[in-house]
ROSE-4610 file (N, C-alpha, C; in Angstrom, 1 decimal, always signed):
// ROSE-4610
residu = [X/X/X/X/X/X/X/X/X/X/X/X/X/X/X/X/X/X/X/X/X/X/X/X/X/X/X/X/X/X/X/X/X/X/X/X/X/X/X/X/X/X/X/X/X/X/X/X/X/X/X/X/X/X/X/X/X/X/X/X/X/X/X/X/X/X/X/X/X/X/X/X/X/X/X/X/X/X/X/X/X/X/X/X/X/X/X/X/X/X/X/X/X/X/X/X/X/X/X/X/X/X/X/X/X/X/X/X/X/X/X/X/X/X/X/X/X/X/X/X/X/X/X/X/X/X/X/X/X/X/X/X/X/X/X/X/X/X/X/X/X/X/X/X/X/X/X/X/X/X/X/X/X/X/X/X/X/X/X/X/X/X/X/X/X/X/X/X/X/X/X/X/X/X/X/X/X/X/X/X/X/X/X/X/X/X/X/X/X/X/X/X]
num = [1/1/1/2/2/2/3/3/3/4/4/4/5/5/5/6/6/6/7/7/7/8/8/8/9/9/9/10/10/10/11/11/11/12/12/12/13/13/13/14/14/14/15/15/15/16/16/16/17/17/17/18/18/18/19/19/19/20/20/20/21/21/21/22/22/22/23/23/23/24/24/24/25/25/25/26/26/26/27/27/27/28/28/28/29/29/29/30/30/30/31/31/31/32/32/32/33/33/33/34/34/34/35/35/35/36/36/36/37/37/37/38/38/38/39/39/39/40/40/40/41/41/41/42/42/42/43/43/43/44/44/44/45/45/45/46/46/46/47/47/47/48/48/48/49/49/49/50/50/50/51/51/51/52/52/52/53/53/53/54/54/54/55/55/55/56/56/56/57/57/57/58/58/58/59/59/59/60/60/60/61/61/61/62/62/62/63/63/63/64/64/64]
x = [+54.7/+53.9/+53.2/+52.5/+51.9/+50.5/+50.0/+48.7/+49.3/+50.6/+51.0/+51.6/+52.2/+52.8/+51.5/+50.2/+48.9/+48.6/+48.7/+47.6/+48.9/+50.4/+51.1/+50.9/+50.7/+50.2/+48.8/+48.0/+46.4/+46.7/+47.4/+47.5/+48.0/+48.9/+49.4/+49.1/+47.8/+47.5/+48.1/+49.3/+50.2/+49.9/+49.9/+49.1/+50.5/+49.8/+50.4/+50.4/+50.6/+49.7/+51.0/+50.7/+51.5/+51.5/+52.7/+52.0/+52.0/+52.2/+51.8/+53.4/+53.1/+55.0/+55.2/+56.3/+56.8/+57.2/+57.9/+58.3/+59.1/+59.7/+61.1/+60.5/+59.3/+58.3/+58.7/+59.2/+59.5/+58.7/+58.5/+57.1/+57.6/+57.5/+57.2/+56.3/+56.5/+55.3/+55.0/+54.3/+53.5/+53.3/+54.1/+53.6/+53.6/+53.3/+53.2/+55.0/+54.9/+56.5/+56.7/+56.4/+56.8/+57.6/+58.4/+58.8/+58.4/+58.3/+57.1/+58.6/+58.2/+59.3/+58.4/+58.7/+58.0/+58.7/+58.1/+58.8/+58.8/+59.8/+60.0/+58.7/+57.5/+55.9/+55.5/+56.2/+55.4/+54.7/+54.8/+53.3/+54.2/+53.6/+53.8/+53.9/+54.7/+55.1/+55.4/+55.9/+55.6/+56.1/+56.1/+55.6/+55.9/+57.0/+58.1/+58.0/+57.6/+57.4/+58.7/+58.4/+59.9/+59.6/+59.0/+58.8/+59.7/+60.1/+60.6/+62.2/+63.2/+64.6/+65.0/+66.6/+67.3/+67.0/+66.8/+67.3/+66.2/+64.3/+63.5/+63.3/+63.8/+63.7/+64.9/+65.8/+66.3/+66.1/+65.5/+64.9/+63.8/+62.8/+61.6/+62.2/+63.0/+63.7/+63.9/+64.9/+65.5/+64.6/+63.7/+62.4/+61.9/+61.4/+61.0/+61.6]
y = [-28.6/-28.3/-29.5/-30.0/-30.6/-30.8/-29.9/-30.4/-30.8/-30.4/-31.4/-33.5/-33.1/-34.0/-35.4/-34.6/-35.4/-36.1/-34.9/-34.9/-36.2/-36.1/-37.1/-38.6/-38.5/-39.8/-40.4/-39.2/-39.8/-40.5/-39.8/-40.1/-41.7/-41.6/-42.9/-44.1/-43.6/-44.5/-45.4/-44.8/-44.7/-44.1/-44.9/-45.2/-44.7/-43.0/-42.6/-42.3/-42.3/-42.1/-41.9/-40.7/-40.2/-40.8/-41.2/-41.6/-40.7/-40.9/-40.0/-39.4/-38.1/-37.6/-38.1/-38.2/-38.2/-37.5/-37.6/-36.7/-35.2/-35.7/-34.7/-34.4/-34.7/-34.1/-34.8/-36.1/-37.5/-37.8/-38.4/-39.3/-40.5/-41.4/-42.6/-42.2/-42.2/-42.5/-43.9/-44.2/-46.1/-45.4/-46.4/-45.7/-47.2/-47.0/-48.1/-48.3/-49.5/-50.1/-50.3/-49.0/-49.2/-48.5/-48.7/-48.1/-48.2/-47.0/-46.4/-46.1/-46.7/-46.4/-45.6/-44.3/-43.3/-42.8/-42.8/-42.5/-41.1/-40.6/-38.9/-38.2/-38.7/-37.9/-38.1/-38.6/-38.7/-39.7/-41.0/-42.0/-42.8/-43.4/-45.1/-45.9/-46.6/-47.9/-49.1/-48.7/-50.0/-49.8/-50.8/-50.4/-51.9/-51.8/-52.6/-52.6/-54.0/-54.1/-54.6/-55.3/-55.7/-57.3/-57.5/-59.3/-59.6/-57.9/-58.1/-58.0/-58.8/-58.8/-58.0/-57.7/-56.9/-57.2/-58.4/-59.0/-58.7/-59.1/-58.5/-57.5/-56.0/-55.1/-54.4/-54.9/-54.7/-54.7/-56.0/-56.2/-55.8/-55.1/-54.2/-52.9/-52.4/-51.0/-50.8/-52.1/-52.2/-52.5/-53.1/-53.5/-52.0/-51.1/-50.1/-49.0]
z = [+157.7/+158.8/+159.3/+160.0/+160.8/+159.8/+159.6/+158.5/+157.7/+156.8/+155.7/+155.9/+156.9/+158.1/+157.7/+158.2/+158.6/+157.1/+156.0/+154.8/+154.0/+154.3/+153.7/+154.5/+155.4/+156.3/+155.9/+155.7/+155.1/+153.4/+153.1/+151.3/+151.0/+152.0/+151.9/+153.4/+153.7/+154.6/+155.4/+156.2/+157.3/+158.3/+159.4/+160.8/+161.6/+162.2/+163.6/+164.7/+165.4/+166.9/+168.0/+168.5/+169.5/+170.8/+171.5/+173.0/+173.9/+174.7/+175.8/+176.3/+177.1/+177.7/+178.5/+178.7/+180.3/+181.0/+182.3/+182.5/+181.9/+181.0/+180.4/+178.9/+179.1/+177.6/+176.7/+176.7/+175.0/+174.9/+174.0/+173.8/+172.6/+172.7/+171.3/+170.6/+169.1/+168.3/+167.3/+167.7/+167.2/+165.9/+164.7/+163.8/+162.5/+161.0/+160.6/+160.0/+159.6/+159.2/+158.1/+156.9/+155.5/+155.0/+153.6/+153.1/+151.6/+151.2/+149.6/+148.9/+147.3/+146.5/+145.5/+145.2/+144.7/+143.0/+141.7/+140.7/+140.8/+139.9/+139.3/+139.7/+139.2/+139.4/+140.8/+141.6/+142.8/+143.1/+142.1/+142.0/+143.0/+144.1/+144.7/+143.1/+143.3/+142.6/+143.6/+144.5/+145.6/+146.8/+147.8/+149.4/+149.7/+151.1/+151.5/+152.8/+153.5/+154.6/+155.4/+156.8/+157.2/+156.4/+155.9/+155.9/+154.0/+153.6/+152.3/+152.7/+151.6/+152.1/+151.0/+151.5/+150.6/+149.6/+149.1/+147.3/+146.9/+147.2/+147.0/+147.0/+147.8/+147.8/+146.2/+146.3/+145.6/+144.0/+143.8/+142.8/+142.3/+143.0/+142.6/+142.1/+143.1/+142.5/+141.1/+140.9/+139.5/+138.7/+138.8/+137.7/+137.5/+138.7/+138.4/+137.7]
């Protein structure tokens, strides 16, 4: 739903914001540029921006 939508965006404090329509009712949404690598329980373990490369990204996974 949309209140969950919101309450998973607040939890992990990821920034979204809708723009405006246009004509044919689209819109962009500005939103933040991460990606969360989450264990079995649901915990963040880590959080991967664009400034991380495959090999880094790769190698956190596997540590984790």
């Amino acid at each position: 739903t949309p209140e969950q939508v919101r309450a998973a965006a607040g939890a992990f404090r990821v920034y979204v914001s809708a723009g405006p329509r246009d004509a044919d009712g689209d819109y962009a949404v500005d939103h933040s540029v991460l990606t969360f690598l989450l264990d079995p329980d649901g915990l963040c373990r880590d959080c991967y921006g664009r400034s991380r490369t495959a090999e880094e990204l790769a190698r956190s996974v596997r540590a984790h």
